[in-house]
C-alpha positions as CSV (number, residue, x, y, z in Angstrom):
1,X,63.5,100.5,95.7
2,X,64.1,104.1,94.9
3,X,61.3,104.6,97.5
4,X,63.3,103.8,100.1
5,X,65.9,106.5,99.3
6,X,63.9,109.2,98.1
7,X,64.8,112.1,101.0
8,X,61.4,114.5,100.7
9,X,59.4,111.0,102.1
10,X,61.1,111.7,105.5
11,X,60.5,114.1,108.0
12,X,63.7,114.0,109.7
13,X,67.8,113.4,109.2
14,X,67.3,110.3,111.6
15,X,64.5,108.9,109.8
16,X,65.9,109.2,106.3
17,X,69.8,108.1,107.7
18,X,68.2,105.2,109.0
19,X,65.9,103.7,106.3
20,X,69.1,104.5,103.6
21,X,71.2,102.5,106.2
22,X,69.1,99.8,105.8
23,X,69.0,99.9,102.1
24,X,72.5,100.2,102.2
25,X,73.2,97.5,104.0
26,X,71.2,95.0,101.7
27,X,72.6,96.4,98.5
28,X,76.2,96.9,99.5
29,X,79.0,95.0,101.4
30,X,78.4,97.6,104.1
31,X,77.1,96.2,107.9
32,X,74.3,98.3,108.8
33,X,76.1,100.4,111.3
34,X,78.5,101.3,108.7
35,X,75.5,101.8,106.0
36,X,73.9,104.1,108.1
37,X,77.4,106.2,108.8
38,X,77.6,106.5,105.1
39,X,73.4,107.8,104.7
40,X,74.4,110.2,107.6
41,X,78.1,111.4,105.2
42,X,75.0,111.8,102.0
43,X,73.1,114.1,104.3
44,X,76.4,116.3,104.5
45,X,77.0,115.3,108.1
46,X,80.6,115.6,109.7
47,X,82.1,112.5,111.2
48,X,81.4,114.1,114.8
49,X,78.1,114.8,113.7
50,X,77.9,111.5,112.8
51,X,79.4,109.9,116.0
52,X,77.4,112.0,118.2
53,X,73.8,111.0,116.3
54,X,74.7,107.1,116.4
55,X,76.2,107.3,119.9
56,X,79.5,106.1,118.6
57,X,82.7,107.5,118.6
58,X,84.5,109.8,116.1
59,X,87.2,106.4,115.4
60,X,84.5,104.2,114.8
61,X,82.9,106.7,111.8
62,X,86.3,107.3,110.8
63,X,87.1,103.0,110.3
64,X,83.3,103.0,109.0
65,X,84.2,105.4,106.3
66,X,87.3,104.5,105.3
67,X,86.1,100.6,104.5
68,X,83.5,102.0,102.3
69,X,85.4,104.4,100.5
70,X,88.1,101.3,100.4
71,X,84.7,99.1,98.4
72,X,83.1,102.0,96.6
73,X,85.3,105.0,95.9
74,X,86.4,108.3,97.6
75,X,83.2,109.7,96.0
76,X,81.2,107.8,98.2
77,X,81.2,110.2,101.0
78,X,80.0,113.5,99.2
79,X,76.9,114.8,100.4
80,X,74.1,114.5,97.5
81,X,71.9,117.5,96.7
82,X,68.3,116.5,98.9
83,X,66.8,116.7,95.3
84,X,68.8,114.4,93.5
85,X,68.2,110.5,93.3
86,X,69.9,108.6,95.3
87,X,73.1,106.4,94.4
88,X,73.3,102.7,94.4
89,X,77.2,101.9,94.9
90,X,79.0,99.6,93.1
91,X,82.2,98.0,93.8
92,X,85.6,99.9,92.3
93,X,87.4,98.2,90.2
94,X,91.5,98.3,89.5
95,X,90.7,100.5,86.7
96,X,89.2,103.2,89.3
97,X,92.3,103.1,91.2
98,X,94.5,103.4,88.3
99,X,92.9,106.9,87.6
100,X,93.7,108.1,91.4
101,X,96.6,110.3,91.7
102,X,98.5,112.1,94.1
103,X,96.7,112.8,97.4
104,X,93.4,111.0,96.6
105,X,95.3,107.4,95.5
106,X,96.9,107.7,98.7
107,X,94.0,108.4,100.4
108,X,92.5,105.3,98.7
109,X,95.7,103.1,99.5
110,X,95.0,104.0,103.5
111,X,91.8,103.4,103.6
112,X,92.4,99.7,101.6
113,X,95.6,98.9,103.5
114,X,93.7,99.8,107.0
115,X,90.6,97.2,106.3
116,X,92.1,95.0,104.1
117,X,91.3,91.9,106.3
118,X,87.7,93.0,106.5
119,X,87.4,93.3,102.4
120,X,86.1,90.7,100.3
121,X,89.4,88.8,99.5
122,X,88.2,88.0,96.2
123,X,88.0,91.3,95.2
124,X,91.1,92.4,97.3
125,X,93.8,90.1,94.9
126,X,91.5,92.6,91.7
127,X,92.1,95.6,92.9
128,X,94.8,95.6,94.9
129,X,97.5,98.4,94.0
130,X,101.3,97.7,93.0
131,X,103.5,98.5,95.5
């Protein structure tokens, strides 16, 4: 479906953020809503620029974010070069969050410990850190 993620197809940030959503959300553990606030974050789009385009607030992008960096990695959120291919995101494994260190593990560890309810719970008891 590379297609559907290919950003000269589309003739405008709303356009592209919405069909990647989509993808997103079929390919991912991600609802659409918080798809789509992770096609806007590839797009290089701040979280208010994000709440303000989805008529959401700042919070909601924020808990949106956080869940799928939680899934896929702190990487997840970097804007991609309008050029390059597009990523399909896999889950991290407990591997990926023994490499973290410092600032960024503990930025994974928030993000996990604010959603963990929300996570697939089979994948929570792999991952999850030692405390």
């Amino acid at each position: 479906m590379s297609d559907a993620t290919d950003c000269h197809d589309y003739p405008s940030d709303e356009r592209y953020a919405t069909l990647r959503g989509r993808y997103l959300s079929k390919t991912t553990d991600l609802r659409l809503k918080e798809a789509t606030a992770v096609a806007w974050s590839e797009l290089g789009y701040s979280r208010r620029a994000i709440a303000r385009e989805m008529e959401i607030g700042e919070s909601t992008v924020k808990g949106y974010h956080e869940k799928a960096m939680a899934l896929y990695g702190l990487e997840l959120l970097e804007a991609h070069v309008p050029d390059a291919e597009q990523i399909d995101y896999d889950r991290i494994d407990a591997e990926y969050v023994t490499q973290l260190s410092g600032r960024r593990k503990q930025a994974w560890i928030d993000a996990f410990d604010s959603h963990r309810g929300r996570l697939p719970q089979e994948w929570v008891s792999e991952v999850a850190p030692d405390r």
